[in-house]
VORONU-729302 format. One record per atom (N, C-alpha, C, CB): x, y, z. Coordinates in pm, whole numbers, padded with zeros to 5 digits, always signed. Glycine has a CB too. Layout:
XYZ
...
end
This chain:
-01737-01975-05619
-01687-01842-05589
-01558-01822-05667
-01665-01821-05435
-01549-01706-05716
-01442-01687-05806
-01292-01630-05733
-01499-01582-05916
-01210-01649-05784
-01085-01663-05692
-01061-01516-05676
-00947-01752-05758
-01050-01400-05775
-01047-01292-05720
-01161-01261-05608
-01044-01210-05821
-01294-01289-05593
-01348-01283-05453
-01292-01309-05341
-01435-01346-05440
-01249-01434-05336
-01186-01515-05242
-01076-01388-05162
-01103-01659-05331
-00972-01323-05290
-00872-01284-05251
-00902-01173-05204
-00782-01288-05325
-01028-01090-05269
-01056-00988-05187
-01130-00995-05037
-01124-00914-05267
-01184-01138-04966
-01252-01096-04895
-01150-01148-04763
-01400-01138-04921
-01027-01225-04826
-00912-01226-04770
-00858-01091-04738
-00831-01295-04846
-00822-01058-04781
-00773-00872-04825
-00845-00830-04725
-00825-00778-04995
-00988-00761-04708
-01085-00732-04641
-01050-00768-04514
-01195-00782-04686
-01056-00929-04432
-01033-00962-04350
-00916-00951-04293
-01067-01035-04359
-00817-00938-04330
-00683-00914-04286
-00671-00744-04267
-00572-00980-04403
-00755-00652-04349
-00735-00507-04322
-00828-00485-04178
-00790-00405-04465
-00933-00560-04163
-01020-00535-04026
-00945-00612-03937
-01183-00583-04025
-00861-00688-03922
-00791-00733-03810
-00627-00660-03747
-00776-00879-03854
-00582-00604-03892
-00479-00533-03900
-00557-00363-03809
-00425-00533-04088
-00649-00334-03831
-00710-00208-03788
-00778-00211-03669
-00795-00160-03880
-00848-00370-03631
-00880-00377-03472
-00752-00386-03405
-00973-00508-03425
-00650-00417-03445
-00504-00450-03349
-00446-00316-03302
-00367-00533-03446
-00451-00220-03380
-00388-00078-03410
-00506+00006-03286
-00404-00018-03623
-00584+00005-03342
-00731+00057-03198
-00676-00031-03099
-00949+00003-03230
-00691-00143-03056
-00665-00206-02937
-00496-00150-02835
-00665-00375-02996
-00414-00176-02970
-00249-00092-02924
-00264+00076-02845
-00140-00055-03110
-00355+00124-02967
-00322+00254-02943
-00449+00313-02824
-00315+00337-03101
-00514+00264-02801
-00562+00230-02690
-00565+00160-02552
-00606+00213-02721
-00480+00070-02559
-00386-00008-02428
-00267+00116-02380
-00280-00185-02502
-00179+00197-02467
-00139+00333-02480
-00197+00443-02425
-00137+00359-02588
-00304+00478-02438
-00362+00569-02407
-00358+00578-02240
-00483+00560-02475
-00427+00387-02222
-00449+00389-02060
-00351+00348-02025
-00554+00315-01991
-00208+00305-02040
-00069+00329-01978
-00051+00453-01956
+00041+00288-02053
-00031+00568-02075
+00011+00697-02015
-00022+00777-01912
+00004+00764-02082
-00234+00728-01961
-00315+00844-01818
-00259+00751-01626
-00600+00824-01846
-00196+00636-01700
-00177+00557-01577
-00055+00628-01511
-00151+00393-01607
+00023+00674-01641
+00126+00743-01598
+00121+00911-01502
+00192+00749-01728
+00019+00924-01554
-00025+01098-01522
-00063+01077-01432
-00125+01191-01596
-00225+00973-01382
-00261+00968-01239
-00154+00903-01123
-00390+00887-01238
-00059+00857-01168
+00041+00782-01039
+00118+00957-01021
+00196+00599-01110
+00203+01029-01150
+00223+01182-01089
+00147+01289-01030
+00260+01245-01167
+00042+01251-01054
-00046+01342-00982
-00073+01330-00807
-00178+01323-01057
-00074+01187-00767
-00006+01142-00645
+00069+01193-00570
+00048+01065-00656
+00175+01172-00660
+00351+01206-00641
+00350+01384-00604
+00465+01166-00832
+00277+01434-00719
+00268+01610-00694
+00189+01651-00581
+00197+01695-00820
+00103+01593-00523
-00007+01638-00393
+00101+01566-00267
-00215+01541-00404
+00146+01485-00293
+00277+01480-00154
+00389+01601-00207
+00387+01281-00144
+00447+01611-00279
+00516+01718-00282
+00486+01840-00234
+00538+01731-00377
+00362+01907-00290
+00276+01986-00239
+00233+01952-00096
+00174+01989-00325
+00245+01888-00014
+00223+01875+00127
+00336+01927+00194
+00196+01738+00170
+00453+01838+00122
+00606+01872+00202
+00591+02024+00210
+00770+01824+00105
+00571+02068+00084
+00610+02199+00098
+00505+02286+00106
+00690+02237+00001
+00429+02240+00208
+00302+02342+00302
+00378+02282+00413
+00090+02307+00295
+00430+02206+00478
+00487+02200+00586
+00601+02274+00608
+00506+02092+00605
+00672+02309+00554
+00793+02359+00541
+00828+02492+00577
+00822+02343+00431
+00748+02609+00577
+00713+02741+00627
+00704+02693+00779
+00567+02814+00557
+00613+02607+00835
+00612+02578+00984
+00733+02547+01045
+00529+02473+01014
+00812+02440+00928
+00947+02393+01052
+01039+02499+01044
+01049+02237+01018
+01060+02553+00916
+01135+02664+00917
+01128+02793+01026
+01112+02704+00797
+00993+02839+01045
+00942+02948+01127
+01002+02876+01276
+00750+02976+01110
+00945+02716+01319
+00998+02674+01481
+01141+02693+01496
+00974+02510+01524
+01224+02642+01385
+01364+02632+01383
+01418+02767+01425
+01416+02589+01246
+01359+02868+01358
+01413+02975+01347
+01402+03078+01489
+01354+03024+01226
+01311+03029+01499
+01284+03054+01703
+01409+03046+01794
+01178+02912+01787
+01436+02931+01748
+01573+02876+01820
+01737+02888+01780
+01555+02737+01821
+01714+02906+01635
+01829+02931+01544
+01865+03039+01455
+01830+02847+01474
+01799+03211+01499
+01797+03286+01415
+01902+03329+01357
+01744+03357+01446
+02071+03299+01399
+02123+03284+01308
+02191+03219+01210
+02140+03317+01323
+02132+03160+01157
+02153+03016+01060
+02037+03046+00893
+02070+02832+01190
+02064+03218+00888
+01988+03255+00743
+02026+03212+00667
+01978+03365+00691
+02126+03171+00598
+02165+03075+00494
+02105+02984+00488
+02271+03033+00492
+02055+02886+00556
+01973+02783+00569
+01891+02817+00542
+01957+02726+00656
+01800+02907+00615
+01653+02946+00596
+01622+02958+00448
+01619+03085+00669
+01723+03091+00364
+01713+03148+00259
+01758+03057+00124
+01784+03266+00282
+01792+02939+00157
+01804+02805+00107
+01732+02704+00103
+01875+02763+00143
+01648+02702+00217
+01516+02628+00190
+01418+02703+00139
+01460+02569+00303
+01424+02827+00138
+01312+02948+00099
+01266+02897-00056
+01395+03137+00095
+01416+02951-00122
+01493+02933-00251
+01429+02778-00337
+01679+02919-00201
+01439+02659-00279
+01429+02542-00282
+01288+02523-00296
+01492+02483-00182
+01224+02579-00220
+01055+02535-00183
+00979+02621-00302
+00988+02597+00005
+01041+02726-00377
+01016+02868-00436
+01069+02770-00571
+01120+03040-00367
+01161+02684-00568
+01186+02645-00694
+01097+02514-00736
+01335+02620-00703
+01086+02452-00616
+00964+02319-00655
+00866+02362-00686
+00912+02221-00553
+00779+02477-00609
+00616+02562-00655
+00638+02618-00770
+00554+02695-00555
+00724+02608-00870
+00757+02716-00963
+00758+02613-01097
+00916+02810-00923
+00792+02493-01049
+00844+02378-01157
+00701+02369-01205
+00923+02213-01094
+00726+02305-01334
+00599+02266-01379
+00559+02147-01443
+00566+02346-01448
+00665+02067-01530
+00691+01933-01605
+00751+01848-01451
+00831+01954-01765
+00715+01744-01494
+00758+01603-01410
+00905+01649-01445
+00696+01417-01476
+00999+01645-01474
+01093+01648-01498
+01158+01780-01413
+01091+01635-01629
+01118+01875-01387
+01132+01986-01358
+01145+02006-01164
+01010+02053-01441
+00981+01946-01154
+00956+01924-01001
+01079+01810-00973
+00777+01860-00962
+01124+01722-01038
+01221+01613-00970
+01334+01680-00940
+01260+01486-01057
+01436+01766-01021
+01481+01849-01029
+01508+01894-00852
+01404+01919-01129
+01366+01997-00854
+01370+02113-00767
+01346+02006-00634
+01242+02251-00804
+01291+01913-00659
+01316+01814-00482
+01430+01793-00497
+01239+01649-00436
+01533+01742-00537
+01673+01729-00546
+01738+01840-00477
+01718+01722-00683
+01696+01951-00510
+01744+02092-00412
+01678+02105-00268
+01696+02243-00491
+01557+02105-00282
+01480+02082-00158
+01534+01997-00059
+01359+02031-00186
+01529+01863-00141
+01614+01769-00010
+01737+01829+00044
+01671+01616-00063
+01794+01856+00011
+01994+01880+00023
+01958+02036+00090
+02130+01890-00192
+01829+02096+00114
+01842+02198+00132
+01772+02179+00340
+01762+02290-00010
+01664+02086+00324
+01623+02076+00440
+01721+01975+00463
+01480+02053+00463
+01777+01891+00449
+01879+01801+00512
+01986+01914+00598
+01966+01700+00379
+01996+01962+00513
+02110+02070+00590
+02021+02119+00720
+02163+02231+00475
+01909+02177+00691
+01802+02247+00800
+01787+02151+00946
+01629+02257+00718
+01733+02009+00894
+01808+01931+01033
+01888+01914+01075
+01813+01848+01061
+02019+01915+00995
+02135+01917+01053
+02146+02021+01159
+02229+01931+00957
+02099+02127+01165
+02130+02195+01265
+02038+02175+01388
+02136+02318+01222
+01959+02138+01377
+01867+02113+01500
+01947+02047+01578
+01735+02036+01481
+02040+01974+01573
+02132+01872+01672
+02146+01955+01738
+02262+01796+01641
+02246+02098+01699
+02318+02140+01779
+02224+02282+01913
+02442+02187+01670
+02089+02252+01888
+01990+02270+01961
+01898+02203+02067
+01943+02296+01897
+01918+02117+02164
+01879+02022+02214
+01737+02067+02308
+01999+01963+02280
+01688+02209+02315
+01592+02263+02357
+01429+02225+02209
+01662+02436+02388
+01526+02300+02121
+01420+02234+02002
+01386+02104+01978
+01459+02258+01880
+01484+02019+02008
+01467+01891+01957
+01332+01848+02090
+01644+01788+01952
+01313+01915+02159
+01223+01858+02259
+01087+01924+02254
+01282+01871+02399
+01074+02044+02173
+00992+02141+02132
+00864+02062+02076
+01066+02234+02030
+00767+02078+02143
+00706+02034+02123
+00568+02053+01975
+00706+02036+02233
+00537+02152+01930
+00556+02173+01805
+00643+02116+01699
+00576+02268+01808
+00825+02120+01734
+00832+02058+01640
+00857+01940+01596
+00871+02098+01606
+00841+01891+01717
+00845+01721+01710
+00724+01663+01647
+00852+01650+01862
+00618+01757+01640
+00502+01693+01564
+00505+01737+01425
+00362+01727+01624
+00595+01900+01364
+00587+01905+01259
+00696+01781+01139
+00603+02047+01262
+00763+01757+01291
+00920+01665+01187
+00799+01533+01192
+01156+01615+01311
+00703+01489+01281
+00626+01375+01264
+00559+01379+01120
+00522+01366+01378
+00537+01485+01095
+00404+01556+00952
+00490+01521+00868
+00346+01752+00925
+00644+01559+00840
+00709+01560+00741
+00764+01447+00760
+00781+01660+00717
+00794+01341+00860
+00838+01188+00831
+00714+01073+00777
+00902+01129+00983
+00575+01177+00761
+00477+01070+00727
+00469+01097+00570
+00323+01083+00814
+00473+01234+00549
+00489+01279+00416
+00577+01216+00371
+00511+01403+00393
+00708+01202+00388
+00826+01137+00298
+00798+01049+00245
+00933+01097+00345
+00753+00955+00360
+00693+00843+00331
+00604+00829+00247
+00656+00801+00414
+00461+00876+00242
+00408+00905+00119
+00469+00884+00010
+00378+01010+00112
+00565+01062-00019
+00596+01049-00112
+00666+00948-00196
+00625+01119-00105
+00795+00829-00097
+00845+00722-00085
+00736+00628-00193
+00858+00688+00075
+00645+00602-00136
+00549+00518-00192
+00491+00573-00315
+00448+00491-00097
+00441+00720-00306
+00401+00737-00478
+00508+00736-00540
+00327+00870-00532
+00599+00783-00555
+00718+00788-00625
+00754+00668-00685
+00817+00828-00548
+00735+00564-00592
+00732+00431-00690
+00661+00326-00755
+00778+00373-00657
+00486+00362-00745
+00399+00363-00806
+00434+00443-00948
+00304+00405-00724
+00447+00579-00954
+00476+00629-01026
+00576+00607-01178
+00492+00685-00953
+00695+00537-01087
+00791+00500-01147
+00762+00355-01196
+00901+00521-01068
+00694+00262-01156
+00640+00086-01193
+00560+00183-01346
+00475-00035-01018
+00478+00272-01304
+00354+00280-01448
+00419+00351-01511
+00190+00347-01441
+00510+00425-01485
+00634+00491-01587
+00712+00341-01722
+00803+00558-01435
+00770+00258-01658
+00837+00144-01666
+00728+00078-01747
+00883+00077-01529
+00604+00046-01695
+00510-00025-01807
+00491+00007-01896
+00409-00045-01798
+00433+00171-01908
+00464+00288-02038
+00523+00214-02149
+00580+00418-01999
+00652+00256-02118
+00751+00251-02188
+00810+00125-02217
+00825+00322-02141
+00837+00028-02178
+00796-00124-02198
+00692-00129-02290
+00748-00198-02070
+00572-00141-02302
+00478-00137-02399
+00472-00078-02538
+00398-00094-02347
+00521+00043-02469
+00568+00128-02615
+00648+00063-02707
+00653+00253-02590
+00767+00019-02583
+00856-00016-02674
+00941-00111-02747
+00896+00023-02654
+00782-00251-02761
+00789-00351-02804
+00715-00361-02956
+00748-00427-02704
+00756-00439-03020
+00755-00466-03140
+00638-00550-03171
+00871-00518-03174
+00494-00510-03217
+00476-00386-03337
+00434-00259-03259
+00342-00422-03465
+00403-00276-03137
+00356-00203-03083
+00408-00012-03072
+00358-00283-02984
+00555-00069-03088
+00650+00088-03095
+00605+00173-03294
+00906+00020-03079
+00603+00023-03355
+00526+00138-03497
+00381+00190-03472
+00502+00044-03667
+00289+00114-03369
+00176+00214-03359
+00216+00354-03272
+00049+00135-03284
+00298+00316-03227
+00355+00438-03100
+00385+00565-03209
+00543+00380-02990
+00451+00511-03261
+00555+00643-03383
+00452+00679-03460
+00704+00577-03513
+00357+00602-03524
+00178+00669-03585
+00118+00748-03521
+00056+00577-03596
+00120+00747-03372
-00027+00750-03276
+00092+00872-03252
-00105+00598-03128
+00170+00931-03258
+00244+00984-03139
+00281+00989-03039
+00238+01028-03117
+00294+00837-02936
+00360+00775-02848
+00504+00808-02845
+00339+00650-02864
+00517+00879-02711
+00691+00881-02751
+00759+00823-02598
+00765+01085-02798
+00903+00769-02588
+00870+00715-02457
+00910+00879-02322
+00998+00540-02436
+00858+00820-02177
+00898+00954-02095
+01002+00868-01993
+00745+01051-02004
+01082+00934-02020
+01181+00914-01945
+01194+01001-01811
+01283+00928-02027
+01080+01077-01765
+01125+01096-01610
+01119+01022-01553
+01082+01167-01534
+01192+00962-01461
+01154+00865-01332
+01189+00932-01256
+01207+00731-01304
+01155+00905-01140
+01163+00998-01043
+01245+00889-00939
+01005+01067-00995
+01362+00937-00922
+01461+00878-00841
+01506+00942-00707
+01568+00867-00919
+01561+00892-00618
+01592+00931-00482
+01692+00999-00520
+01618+00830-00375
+01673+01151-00486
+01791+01218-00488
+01947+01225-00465
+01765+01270-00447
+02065+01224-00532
+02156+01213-00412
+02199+01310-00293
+02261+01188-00464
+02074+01428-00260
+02142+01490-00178
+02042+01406-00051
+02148+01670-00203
+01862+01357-00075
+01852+01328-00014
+01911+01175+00065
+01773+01370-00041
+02018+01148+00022
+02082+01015+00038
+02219+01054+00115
+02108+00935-00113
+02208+01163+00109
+02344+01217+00177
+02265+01303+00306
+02457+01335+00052
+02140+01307+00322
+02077+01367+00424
+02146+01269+00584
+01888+01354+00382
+02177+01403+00697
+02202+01330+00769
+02069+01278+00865
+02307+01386+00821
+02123+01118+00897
+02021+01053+01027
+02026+01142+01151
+02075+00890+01085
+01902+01201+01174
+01893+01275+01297
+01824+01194+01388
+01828+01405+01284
+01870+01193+01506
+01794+01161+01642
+01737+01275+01706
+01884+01099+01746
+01549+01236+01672
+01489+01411+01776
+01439+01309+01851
+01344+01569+01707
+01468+01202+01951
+01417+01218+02094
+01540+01255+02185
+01346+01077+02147
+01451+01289+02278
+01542+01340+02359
+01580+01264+02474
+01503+01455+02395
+01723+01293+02523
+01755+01170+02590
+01702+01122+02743
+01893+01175+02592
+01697+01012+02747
+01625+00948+02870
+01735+01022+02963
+01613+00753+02879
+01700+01040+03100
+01729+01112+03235
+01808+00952+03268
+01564+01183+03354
+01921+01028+03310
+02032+00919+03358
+01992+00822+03498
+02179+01013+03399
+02014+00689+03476
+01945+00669+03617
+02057+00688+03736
+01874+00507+03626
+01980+00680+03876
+02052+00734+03992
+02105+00587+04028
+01953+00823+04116
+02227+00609+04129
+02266+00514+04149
+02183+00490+04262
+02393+00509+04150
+02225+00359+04305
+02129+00299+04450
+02242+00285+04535
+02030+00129+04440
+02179+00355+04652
+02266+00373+04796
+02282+00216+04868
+02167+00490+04919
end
């Protein structure tokens, strides 16, 4: 066999291994990102729950607290700005307002001790402490396949198939707000009946 053969079928072999690696990259890519989309899509159907609940606690509250419109017209505002968002980036955003907006909204229930026993809304604050939770949990699903993403992307050779393929990294993560971190701890049970003394 003659040595230019040789070198071409070298050549040859190194371009089909160089081109299965690039398919394999930019395809390990592909199913990171949709990994990324289906963990937000999660994340957006709890969001979308909170805020189908949210018309209910607002409407009980307001039974008891009609004047406290600032609040109301602040969670209105808030819930009107999350349904409105549209990029991951956008909806994180508008929960950031949301939180800091219903945090305030419990805050006032304290100073109502008839509501806090209301029976309605002790099951709607149940709806929305299971939701959080939820969301708690997608949010950081979300954020792990966010992190792999971009990790993957953005290792070496893998980030030059990225910059070919049009891989770019996403930097939303979706983090705990600081207003919901400044939300105050409410106590809605209501308090046990004092015991009697014994004669």
């Amino acid at each position: 066999m003659k040595k230019s053969t040789i070198w071409l079928v070298a050549l040859g072999a190194v371009v089909v291994i160089a081109i299965g690696m690039y398919v394999s990259m930019r395809n390990t890519m592909v199913q990171k990102n949709e990994a990324v989309k289906e963990n937000w899509s999660e994340v957006d159907v709890q969001l979308q729950r909170r805020a189908d609940l949210i018309p209910n606690l607002v409407a009980t509250v307001k039974g008891y607290a009609q004047h406290e419109e600032t609040v109301f017209d602040n969670v209105a505002k808030a819930r009107e700005a999350l349904l409105n968002a549209h990029t991951p980036s956008d909806r994180i955003a508008a929960n950031g307002q949301l939180d800091g907006a219903l945090g305030r909204l419990l805050a006032i229930v304290e100073n109502y001790p008839q509501l806090k026993a209301n029976e309605n809304f002790l099951s709607l604050q149940d709806e929305l402490a299971g939701t959080e939770n939820r969301i708690a949990v997608a949010r950081r699903r979300y954020n792990l396949a966010l992190r792999d993403y971009n990790a993957y992307i953005g290792l070496f050779p893998n980030n030059v198939v990225a910059g070919w393929s049009g891989f770019q990294r996403n930097n939303a993560y979706f983090e705990a707000s600081p207003e919901s971190q400044k939300a105050p701890q409410v106590n809605f049970q209501t308090p046990a009946p004092a015991a009697t003394p014994k004669q």
